[in-house]
N, C-alpha and C positions, 0 to 999 in steps of 0.2 A: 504494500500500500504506500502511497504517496502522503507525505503526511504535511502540512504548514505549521509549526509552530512558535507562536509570538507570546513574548511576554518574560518573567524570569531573571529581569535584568536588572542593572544601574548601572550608573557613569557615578563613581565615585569620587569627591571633592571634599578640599581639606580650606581653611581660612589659617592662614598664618600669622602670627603677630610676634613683630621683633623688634621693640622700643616704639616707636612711634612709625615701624614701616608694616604695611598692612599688603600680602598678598594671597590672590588664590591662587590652587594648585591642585589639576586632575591627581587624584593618589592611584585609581586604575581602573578600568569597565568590568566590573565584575556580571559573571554567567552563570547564575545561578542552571539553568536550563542545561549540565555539560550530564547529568544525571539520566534524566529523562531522555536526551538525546544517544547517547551510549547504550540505554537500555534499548529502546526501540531499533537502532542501527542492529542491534545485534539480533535479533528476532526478525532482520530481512527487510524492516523494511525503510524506505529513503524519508528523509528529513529534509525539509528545508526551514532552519533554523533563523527566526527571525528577532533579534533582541529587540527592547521596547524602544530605544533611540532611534531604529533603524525601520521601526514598523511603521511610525509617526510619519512618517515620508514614503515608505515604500509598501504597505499592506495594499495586497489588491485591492481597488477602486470599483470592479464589476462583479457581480455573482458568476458572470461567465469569465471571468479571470480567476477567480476561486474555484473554478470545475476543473482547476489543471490538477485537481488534490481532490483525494477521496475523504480526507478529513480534515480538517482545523482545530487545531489546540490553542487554545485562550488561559492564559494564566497569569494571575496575579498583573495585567495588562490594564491602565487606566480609561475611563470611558473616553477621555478629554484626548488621548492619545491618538486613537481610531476615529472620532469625530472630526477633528480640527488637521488643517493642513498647515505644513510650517513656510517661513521663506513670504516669499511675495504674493503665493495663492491666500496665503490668511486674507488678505484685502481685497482680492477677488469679489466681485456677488456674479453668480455664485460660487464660491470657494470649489464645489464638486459634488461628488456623489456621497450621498451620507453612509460609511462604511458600516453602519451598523445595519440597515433597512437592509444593504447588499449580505451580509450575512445571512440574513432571514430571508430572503427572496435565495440565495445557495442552496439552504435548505430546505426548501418547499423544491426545488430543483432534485432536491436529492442525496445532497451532500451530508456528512456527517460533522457534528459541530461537538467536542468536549469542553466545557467549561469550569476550572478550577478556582479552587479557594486562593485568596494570598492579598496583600495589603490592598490593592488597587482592582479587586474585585470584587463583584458583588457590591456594596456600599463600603465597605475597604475601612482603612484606618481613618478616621474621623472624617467620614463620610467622602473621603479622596476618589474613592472607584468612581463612587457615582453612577451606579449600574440600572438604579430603580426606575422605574418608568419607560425605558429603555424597548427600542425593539427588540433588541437580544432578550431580556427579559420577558416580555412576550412569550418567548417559545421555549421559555428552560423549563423543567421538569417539578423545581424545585421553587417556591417563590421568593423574590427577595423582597424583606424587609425595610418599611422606610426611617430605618434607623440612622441614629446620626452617626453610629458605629459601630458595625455588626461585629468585630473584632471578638472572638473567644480567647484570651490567650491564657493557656496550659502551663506553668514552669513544671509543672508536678505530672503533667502527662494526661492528654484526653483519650481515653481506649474506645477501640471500636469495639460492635458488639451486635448481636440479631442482625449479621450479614446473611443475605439470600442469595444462596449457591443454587440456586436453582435457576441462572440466567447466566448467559454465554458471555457476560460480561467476569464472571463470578466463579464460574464454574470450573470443578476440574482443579481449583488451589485448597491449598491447605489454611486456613480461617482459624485453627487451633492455637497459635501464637500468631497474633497479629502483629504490625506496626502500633506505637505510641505515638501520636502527634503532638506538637509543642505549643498546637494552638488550632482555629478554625473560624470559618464565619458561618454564624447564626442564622439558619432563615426559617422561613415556615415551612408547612410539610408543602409534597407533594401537589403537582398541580397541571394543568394542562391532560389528564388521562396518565400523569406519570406513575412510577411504579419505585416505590422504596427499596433501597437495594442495600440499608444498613444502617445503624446509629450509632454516635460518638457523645463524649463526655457523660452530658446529665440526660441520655436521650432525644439531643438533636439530631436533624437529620445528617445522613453523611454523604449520601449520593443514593440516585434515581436517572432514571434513563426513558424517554418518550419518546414520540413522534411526533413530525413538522411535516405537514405535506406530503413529501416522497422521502422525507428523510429522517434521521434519525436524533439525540440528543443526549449525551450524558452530561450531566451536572454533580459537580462533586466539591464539597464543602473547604478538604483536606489541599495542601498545596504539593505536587510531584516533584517540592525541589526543599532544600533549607531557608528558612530555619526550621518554619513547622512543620516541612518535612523529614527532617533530620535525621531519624529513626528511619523512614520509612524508604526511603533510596538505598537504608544497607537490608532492607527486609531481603528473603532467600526469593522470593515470590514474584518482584516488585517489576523486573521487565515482562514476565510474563501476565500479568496485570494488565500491564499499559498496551501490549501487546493485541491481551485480547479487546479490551476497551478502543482501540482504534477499529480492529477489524471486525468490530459489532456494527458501531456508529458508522460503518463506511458499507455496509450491510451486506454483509456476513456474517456467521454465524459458529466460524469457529476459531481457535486464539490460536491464528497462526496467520504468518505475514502470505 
């Protein structure tokens, strides 16, 4: 499978102060995404690895520029990111193609869209993601919350728990020692005809999977990378997870590239 994955990222920046001389200085672009990508590469199938600086300018613009991929991974990726065009198009009217509406017209297409947990998703760390209301939101499985920040975070470790192996997403892994996560976002249950496929912490939802037109949808609360992944990238399980979760949502039916 051909897979788009955006999000994962930062450009890291330091402020220096040295008597009264004040400077910045990139410290380095960190890749949160080398986990998830490595995972996936190695169950076959291709990546095309897009970090959030780089998505901001370059994420497909049409649903039929998204059909070169049989799926799209969204994580921890901000709304303002995918919405807004950088450079001289910001002053444009009109700026372009609203990348979110394209997403959901991909998927009523047919294409398979995953959705993860992580600061700038969902409604994100004090409401940064900015997800709610959203087309994307529309069609996810799971509802998001119009919280001013969905944020769960775990020091002491959120466990999964009442996972349904009875779905091609699910199926066929060992669930008896799960991953710990260091955190997650909150939302409400199920929605759109979706189908719960697990809970974390005090009983939130953790991920659920639907359908959109011709296509499919996983939404998952947990982030595929650190920090609140942190445990869960060294799980035994963890490529063949993401493995099968692409080659569900890209519709198919069994976890293998």
């Amino acid at each position: 499978m051909k897979v788009l994955y955006a999000g994962d990222s930062a450009i890291m920046a330091v402020l220096g102060l040295e008597g009264a001389e004040v400077y910045p200085l990139v410290d380095q672009v960190w890749d949160a995404g080398t986990h998830l990508v490595a995972a996936l590469e190695e169950s076959g199938h291709e990546v095309k690895r897009m970090m959030s600086h780089v998505a901001y300018s370059d994420f497909p613009e049409t649903a039929e520029a998204l059909q070169e991929y049989d799926a799209v991974i969204l994580s921890d990726i901000g709304h303002d990111t995918l919405v807004t065009y950088p450079g001289e198009r910001r002053m444009r009217v009109p700026m372009g193609p609203n990348r979110l509406k394209e997403i959901v017209r991909y998927v009523e297409l047919g294409g398979g869209l995953i959705y993860c947990g992580g600061y700038f998703t969902y409604q994100g760390h004090y409401g940064k993601g900015r997800w709610y209301g959203t087309p994307v939101a529309g069609i996810l499985p799971l509802e998001i919350l119009p919280l001013p920040d969905d944020r769960i975070e775990a020091p002491e470790g959120a466990p999964i728990f009442d996972v349904d192996t009875d779905h091609p997403v699910t199926a066929g892994i060992d669930w008896s020692d799960p991953p710990i996560f260091m955190g997650y976002n909150r939302t409400g249950g199920p929605r759109n005809s979706g189908r719960l496929l697990g809970s974390i912490g005090e009983g939130d939802p953790l991920m659920a999977v639907g359908e959109h037109g011709a296509g499919r949808v996983l939404a998952t609360v947990a982030d595929p990378a650190p920090h609140w992944g942190s445990d869960f990238v060294r799980w035994p399980h963890y490529g063949r997870f993401w493995s099968q979760a692409v080659w569900w949502v890209a519709g198919g039916e069994k976890g293998e590239a």
